[in-house]
N, C-alpha and C positions, 0 to 999 in steps of 0.2 A: 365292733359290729361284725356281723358273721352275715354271710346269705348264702340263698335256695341254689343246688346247685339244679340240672335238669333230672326229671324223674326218671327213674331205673325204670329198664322192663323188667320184668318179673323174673325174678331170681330164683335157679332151680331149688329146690327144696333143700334145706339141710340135713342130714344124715341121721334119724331119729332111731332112738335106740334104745332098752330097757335096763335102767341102770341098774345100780345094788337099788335094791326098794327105799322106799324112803318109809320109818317104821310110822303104824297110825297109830289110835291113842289105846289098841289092846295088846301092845306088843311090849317087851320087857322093860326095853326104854324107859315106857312111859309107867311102869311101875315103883321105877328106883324116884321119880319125884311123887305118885299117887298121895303118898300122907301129906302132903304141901296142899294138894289141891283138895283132898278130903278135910282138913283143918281149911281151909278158906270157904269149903261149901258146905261145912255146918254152924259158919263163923254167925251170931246171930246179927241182925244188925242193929245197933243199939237206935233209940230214940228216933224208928222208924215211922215218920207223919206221912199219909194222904194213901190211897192204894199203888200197888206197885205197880207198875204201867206195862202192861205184853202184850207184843203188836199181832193185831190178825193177821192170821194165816190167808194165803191164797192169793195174795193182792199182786198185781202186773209186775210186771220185772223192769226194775229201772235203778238198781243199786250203783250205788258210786260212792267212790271215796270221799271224804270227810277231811279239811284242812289238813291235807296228809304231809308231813314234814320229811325233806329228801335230805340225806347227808352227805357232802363232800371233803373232800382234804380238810379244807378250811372251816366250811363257810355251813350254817344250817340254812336252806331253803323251807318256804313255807308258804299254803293260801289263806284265804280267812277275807271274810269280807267283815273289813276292820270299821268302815263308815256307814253301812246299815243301806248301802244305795244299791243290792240286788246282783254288785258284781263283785268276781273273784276280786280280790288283791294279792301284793304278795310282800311276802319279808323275807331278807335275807340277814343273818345274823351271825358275824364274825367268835370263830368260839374262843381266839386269844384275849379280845376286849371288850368282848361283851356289846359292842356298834352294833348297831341294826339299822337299816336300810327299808325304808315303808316305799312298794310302789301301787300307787292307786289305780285303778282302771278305769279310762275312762270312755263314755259309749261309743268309739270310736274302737275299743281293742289297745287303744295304745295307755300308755302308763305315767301319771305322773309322778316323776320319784322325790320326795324329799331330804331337804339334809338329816343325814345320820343322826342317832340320838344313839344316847347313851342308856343300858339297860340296868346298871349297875351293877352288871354282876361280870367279874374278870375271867378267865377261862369258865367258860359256859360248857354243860355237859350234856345241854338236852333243852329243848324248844317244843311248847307245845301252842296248838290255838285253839281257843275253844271260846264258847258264851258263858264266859265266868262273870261276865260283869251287866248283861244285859241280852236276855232273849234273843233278839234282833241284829245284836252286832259282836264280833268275832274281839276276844280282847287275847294278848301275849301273857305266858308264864315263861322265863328263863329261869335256868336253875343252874345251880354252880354244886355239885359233891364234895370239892376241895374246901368251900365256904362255907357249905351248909346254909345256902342262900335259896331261896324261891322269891323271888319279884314278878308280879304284876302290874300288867304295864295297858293302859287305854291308850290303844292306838283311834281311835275314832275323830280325831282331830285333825285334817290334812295340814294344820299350819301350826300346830305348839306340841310341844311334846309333854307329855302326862308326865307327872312325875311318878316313878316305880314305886308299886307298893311294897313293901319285905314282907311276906306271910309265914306267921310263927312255925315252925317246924320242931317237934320232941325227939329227932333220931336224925344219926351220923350221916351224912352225905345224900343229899336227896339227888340222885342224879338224871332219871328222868319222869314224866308225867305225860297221861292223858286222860283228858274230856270224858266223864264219865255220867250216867244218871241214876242216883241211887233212889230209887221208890217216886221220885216227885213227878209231880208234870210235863211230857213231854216240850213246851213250850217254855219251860221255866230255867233260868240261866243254872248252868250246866255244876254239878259236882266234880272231884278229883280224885283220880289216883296218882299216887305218889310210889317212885321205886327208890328206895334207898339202901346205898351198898356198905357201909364203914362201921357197923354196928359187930356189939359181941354181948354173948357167943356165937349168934348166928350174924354174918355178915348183910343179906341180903332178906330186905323188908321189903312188902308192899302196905300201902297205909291205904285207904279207901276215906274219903275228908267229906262233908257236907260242905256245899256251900251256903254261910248265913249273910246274906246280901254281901257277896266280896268279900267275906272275913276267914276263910276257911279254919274253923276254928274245931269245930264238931269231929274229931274221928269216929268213925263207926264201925271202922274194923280195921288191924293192924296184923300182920299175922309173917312168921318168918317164911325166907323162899329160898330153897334149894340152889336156886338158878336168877342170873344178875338181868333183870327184863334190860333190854336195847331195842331203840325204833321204835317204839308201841306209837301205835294211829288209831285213829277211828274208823271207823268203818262200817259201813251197812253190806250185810249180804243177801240183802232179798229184797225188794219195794214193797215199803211200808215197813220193815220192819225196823229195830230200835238199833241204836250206835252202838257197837262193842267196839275190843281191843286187840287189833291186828299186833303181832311184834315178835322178836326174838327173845329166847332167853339161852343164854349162852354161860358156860363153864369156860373149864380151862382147855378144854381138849374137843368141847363139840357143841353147838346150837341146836335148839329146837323151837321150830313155829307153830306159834299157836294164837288161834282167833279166840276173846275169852270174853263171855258177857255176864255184866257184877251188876247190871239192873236191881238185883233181888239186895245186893250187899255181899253177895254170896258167890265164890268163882265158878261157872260153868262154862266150863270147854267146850266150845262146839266142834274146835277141828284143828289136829295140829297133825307133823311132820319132825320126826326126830332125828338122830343121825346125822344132821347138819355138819359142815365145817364151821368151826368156831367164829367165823368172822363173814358170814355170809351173810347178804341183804335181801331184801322181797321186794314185790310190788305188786298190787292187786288192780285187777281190771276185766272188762267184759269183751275180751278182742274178740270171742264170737261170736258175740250179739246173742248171747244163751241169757235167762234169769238168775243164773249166779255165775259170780267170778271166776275168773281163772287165777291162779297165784304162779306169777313168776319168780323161782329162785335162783339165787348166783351168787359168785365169790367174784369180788373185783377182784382181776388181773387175769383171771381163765378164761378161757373161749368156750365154754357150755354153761347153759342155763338149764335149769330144771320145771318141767310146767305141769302143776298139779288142778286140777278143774274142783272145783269144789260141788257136791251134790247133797240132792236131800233125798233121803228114805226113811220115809215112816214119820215126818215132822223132827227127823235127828238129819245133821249135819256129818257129811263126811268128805274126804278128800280121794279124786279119782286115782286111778293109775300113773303113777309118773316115767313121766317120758323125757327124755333131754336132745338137746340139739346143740349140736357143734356151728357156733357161728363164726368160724375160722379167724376172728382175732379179740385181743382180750377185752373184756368188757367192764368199763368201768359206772355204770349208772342206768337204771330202768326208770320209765316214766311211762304212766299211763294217760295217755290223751286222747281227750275225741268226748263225746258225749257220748254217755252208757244208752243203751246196751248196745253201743257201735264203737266202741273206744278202739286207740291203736295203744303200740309200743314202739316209745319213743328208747334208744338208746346210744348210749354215748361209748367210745372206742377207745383203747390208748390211753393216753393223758388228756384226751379231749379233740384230738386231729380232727376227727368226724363224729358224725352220730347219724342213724339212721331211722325212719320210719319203717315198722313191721305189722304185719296182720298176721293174724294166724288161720290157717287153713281148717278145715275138718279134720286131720290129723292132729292136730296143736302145732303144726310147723311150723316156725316164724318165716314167713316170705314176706322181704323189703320189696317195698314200695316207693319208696324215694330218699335220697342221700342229702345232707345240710352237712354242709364245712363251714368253719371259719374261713375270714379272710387271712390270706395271707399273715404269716408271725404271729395272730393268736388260735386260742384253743379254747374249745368248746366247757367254760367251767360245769355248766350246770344247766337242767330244761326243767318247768313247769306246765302241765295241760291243766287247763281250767275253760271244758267246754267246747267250743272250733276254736279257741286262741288258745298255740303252743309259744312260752316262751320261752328263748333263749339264750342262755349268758353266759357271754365270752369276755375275753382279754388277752392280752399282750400273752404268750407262751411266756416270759420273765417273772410273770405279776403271782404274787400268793392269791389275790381278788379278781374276782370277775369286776370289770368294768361298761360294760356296754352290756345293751340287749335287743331283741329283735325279735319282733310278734308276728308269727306266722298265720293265717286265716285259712281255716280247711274249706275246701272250695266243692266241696262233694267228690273229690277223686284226688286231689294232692292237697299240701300244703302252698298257700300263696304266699309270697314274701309280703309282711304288714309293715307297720312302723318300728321305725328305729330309735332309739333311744340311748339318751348315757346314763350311767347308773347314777347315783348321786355318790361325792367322792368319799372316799374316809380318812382324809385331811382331817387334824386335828382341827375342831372349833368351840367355841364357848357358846351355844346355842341353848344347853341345857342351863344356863347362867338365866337367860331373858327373866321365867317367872319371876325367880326371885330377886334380883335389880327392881323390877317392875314394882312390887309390893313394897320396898324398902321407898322407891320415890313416893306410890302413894301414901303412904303411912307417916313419911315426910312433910308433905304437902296438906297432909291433914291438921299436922302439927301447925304448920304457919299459918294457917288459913288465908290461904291467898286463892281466893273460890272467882275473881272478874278481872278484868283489865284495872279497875279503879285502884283494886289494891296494887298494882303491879307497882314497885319502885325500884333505883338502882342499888346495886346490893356488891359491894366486896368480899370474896368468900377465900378461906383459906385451905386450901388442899387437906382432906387429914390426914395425921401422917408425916405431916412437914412444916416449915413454916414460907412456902409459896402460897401466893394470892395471886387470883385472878379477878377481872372486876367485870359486871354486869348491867346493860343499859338498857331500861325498858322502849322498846318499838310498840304504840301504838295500832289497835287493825284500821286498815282502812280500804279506798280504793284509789287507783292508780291506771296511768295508763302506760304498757311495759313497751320498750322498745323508742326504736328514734325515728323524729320525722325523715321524711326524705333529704328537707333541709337541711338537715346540719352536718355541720363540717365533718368530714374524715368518716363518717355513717360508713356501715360495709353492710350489704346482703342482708347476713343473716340475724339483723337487728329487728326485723320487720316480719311483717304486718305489725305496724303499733295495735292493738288489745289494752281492753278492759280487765283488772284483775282484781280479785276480794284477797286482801289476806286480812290472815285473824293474829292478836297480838300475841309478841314473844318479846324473851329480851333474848340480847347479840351481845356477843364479848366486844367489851370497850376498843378492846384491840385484839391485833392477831395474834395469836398458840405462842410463847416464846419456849425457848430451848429450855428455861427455870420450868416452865410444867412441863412440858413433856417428856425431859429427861427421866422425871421421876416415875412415868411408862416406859419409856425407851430400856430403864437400866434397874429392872425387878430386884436384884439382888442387893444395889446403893438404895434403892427406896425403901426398904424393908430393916436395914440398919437405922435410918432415921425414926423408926418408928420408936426405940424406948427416950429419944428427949422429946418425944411427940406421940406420946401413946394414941391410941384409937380404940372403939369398938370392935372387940374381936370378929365379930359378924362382919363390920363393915370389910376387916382384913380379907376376909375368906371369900367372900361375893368377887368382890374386886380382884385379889388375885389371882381366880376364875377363868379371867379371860384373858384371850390370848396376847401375848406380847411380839413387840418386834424382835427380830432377828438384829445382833447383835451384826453391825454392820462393816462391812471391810474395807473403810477409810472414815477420815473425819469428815460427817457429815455438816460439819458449816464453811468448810471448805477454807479457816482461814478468817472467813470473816466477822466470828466472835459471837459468841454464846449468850454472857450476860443481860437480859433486858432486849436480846435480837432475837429478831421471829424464828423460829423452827423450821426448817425447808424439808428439799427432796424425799418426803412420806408420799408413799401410795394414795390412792383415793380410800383403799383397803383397811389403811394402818390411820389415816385421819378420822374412818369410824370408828375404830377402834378404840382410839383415844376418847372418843365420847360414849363410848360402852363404856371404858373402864372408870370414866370420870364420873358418870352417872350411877358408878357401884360407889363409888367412895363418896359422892356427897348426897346421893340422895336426892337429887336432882336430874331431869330429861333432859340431855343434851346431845345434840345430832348436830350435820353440816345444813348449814341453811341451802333450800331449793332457788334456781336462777331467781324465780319471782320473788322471794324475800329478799336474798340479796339485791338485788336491784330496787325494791321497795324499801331499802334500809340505806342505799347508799343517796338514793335520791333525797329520803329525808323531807318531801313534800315538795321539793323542787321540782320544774318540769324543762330545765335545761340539759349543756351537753352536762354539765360536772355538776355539782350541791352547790357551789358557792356563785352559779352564774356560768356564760359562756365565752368568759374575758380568759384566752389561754393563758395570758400572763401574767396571771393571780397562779398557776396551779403550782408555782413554787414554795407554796405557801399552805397546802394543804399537803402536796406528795410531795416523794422521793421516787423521779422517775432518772433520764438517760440523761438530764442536763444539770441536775443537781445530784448527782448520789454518788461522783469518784468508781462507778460498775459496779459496786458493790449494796447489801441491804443495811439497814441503818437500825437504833435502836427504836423500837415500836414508841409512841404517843410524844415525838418530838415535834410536828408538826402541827396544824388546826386542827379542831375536828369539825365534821358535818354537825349541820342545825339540829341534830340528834343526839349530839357527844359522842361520835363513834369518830375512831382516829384509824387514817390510813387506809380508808377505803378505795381511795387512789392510790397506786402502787405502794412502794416497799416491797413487798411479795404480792405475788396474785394467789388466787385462795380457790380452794374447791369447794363446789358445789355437789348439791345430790344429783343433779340431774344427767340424764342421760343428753349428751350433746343431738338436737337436730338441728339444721342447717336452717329451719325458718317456724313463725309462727303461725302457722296458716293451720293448724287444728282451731285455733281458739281465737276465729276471727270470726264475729258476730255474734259471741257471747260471752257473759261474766263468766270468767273463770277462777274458780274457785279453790285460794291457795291449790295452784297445780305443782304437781312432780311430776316428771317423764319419769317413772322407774327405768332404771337398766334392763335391758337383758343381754345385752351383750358386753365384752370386758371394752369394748375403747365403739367411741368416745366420750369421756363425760367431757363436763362444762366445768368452766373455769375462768373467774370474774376477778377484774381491779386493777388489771395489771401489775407492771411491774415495776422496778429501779433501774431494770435493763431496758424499758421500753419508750417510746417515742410516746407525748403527750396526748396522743389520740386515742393508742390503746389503754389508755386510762378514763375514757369518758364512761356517764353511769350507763350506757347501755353497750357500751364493747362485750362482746363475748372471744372468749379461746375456748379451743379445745384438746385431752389429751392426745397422746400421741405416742409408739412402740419407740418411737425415737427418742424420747424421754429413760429409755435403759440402755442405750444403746452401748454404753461402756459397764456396763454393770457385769463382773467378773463373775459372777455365780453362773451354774449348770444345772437345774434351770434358774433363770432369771429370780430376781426376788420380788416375794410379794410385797412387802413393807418399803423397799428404795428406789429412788428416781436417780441415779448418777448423774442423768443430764438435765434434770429441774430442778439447777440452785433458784430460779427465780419463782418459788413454789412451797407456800404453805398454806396454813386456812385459820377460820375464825369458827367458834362455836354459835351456835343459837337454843334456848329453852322454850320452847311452845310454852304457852299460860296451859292449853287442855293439853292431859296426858293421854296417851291413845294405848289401845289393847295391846298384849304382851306380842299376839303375832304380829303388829305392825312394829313392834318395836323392832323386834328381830328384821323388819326388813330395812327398815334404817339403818341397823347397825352393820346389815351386810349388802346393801347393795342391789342384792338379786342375781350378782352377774358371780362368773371364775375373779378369784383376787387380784387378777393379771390387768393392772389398769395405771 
């Protein structure tokens, strides 16, 4: 998290001065590429439908950039209002892995960021956003040159992730694109350009693509280029007028800028800047509040910027006098913020130390206005304007990624400090798994036809893959009353308000998780050798082993007290979903932790005692394995009774986790049916944790006892940081599956399987 530091007075001007010219487009320069651009502007454009669309002239000045994509070390930033709801969002997308990070805005300014998705494509060369998929809402192209990959990606979804589409490409290394309109309807989702560099003879291509609903299939002009386009954005440079292509094209030895509008199919240069250094950046915006832009240029790591004003004469575009200023330390990143035609410049310093808010003067001088640091130990990765909300994103000085962010509100004279936020992290997860688990249960389920409760019966199923079985007891829905009277014995606090509760039918694993299934999650590489005396569906292999696994752990996790037919312990709340992710790829069935009120409606069994079999304590040796029958240690699962349901060991042996989020009392859901509830998580501790245990005294075994977890639960756990998957100090600790009869949407699945909280539980 970074914040506002106090605003500057106004800092004397910087030292402006007329450098070597920066060449326009009649000077030699721009002769040695002219046949590039004379082949691209008589290029005709094939299978041209509707009139070409050209915006009137004269119309007020309100020009502003276009989901413009900023570059850093790492990381590609970008805006795009990806859910059609009127405000910016933004992506940030890792260029080693291809991760991208969606944050949503929401009316408040602040962002809600979801877990990373995958875009399919591995070192990424180029991000663009545009209305490739719908009018109205902003959809992702990442592209990979090394792959020769282009994916399409519908971000419009704040809860599942689209699956990437690959779009056909006929030439070597597509490396980057942007948003183009060739002849159709301004209102109509958007056409491409495509820069591609690894072809021969000539290395570097631009392709100009139709869009036929999403399928970019149509080339309509293809044509070789002198010069390798970098950064190209959209861009409007007049109000009302049509989106062209801001961007670099850069040689071996020198860049040149150039705004290019292919509306026709056809390249016309409206305004470029030659002479560049080879690796310089831009950023366009209206710092003087004029009807066209000003274009700032710079080489990260120098202290001068170059600022060329963009004008019109004659209904032809050209670029003013350039002037530069020496902002006396190096500058690593421009950003244009603010709403046009009043925008500032935003830039960043160093490796990210600071970054500074600028206006520019009637001379083009950049005079700051106010200074933003990081906090302490990080550095400023990266900034976004979209509007009066600038935002900001930092991390740890250590980090390749930015981590945190922080939305500034322009207040009519500075920047105000907004909301704070954490990025979402890029922790490996199996999130991109959901859809397709989801489709393989339904498709399943189709199969059995098991459509009501009636059909529901107990079923033995055997892992695929192996020859483990686990067995399944149908729980009727019905209603109950959760919690214990005041009466009864050994009652604590947080049992109460006794509630009314509706659940709807599921089956519950006969018994609890033993060490025989979950080893064969626990230990990806032993389970995968069983697979040829136990073949499987290769689909089913792939889905499944998909998701993530535990961490190979650094001691024996049953501590001794034996494996065979003994329940599974010390798993996280984290690594016991997990276990019902991965089990629900391999059979084709929903399997989650059952919520307090299942569990409690499953131990009771119809009962409305302290235990299932009555409230005679000196029966309970007879159904558990608690502190006066177990020798301290857990025993082998289904040796005991079981509840009037067939479910064995609902009183201790191990105590079991639940989905819910631990609160301390029922007082939400006192005076009405509640219907199958979940406390979702949002925080890592406390959940809830039901049945007690073998270590425990016979009270904390009644059907209404609750626990909850605890940081004391890892407290010898030898790892830096702590691990997600193990408990070192909860051998008295594992869980029971349950299958709901209704399967629910792929995004609720996904929150089943993760919680909603950090892993840390």
């Amino acid at each position: 998290m970074c914040r506002r530091t106090s605003v500057l007075a106004v800092a004397p001007k910087p030292i402006l001065h007329s450098p070597r010219p920066l060449i326009d487009k009649k000077s030699a320069a721009v002769n040695s590429v002219a046949k590039f651009w004379t082949n691209m502007m008589i290029q005709p454009l094939k299978g041209l439908r509707g009139a070409v669309w050209v915006a009137a002239a004269g119309l007020a000045c309100a020009a502003t950039a276009l989901a413009f994509v900023y570059q850093t070390d790492r990381e590609l930033v970008a805006t795009g209002d990806f859910d059609g709801d009127g405000r910016q969002d933004v992506v940030i997308l890792d260029h080693s892995t291809g991760k991208y990070r969606l944050g949503y805005q929401e009316a408040d300014g602040s962002f809600k960021w979801v877990n990373y998705r995958l875009s399919g494509v591995i070192d990424a060369t180029g991000l663009t956003v545009g209305r490739f998929l719908d009018p109205k809402k902003d959809a992702l192209l990442v592209l990979s040159a090394d792959a020769t990959q282009l994916n399409l990606i519908d971000a419009s979804d704040r809860g599942m992730t689209a699956k990437a589409v690959s779009l056909p490409f006929n030439l070597l290394g597509p490396s980057v694109a942007a948003p183009v309109n060739l002849g159709t309807a301004p209102d109509a989702p958007q056409d491409l350009l495509v820069a591609s560099i690894y072809n021969d003879p000539t290395p570097n291509k631009i392709s100009l693509i139709r869009n036929g609903g999403g399928k970019f299939e149509d080339v309509v002009a293809e044509t070789d280029a002198p010069d390798r386009l970098t950064m190209p954005n959209p861009v409007v440079l007049k109000a009302g007028g049509p989106e062209v292509v801001a961007g670099m094209w850069t040689t071996a030895k020198a860049a040149t800028f150039r705004v290019v509008d292919y509306h026709s199919g056809k390249a016309q240069v409206l305004v470029e800047a030659a002479g560049l250094p080879k690796d310089a950046d831009y950023a366009i915006g209206h710092f003087r509040g004029r009807p066209l832009p000003e274009v700032i240029i710079y080489q990260k790591g120098t202290n001068t910027v170059t600022i060329r004003t963009i004008e019109e004469d004659g209904g032809a575009f050209k670029l003013g006098e350039a002037k530069s200023a020496d902002l006396g330390k190096p500058v690593r990143l421009a950003v244009p913020a603010g709403d046009a035609p009043n925008e500032h410049l935003v830039m960043l310093f160093g490796k990210g130390e600071s970054a500074e808010v600028f206006k520019l003067d009637e001379g083009n001088a950049p005079v700051s206005i106010q200074s933003i640091a990081a906090k302490q130990g990080d550095l400023i990765f990266g900034a976004v304007g979209m509007g009066k909300t600038l935002l900001v994103l930092t991390g740890p000085d250590y980090s390749k990624f930015s981590s945190d962010d922080l939305a500034f509100q322009w207040s009519g004279t500075t920047y105000a400090t907004g909301a704070a936020g954490k990025l979402a992290s890029l922790a490996d997860n199996d999130d991109a798994t959901v859809p397709d688990i989801r489709k393989f249960i339904v498709d399943t389920l189709a199969k059995e036809h098991v459509t009501s409760a009636a059909d529901m019966r107990a079923y033995t199923n055997t892992i695929p893959g192996s020859k483990v079985d686990y067995a399944m007891v149908p729980v009727p829905g019905g209603e109950y009353v959760m919690g214990s009277p005041d009466s009864e014995k050994g009652r604590a606090a947080d049992e109460g308000p006794q509630h009314k509760v509706k659940i709807s039918p599921f089956w519950m694993g006969k018994c609890e998780i033993t060490w025989n299934e979950y080893e064969l999650f626990m230990y990806p590489d032993d389970e995968k050798k069983l697979r040829a005396d136990n073949p499987t569906e290769e689909y089913v292999n792939k889905v499944s082993d998909a998701v993530t696994r535990p961490s190979k752990p650094y001691m024996e996790m049953s501590f001794g007290m034996g494996k065979d037919g003994y329940p599974a312990i010390s798993m996280t709340q984290h690594a016991a979903n997990k276990y019902c992710q991965w089990l629900s790829a391999k059979t084709g069935h929903f399997y989650r932790l059952p919520t307090e009120a299942e569990w409690e409606y499953a131990c009771r069994a119809g009962t409305t005692t302290a235990y299932s079999f009555g409230d005679d304590v000196s029966k309970l040796g007879e159904y558990a394995w608690f502190e006066d029958n177990s020798d301290f240690k857990y025993q082998k699962v289904g040796k005991k009774k079981p509840n009037p349901w067939g479910l064995y060991d609902m009183h201790g042996n191990v105590a079991e986790w639940c989905l819910d989020q631990y609160e301390p009392n029922y007082d939400k859901f006192v005076g009405q049916m509640a219907v199958d509830p979940w406390i979702r998580a949002t925080k890592p501790y406390p959940h809830s944790v039901r049945g007690g245990s073998y270590d425990d005294e016979a009270a904390k075994l009644r059907s209404a006892a609750r626990r909850f977890s605890d940081k004391s639960w890892k407290m010898r756990d030898p790892q830096l940081p702590k691990s997600i998957w193990w408990l070192t100090d909860a051998q008295f600790l594992g869980f029971r599956i349950v299958r709901p009869l209704a399967v629910p949407s792929a995004e609720a699945l996904q929150k089943y399987w993760t919680s909603g909280v950090e892993k840390d539980n």
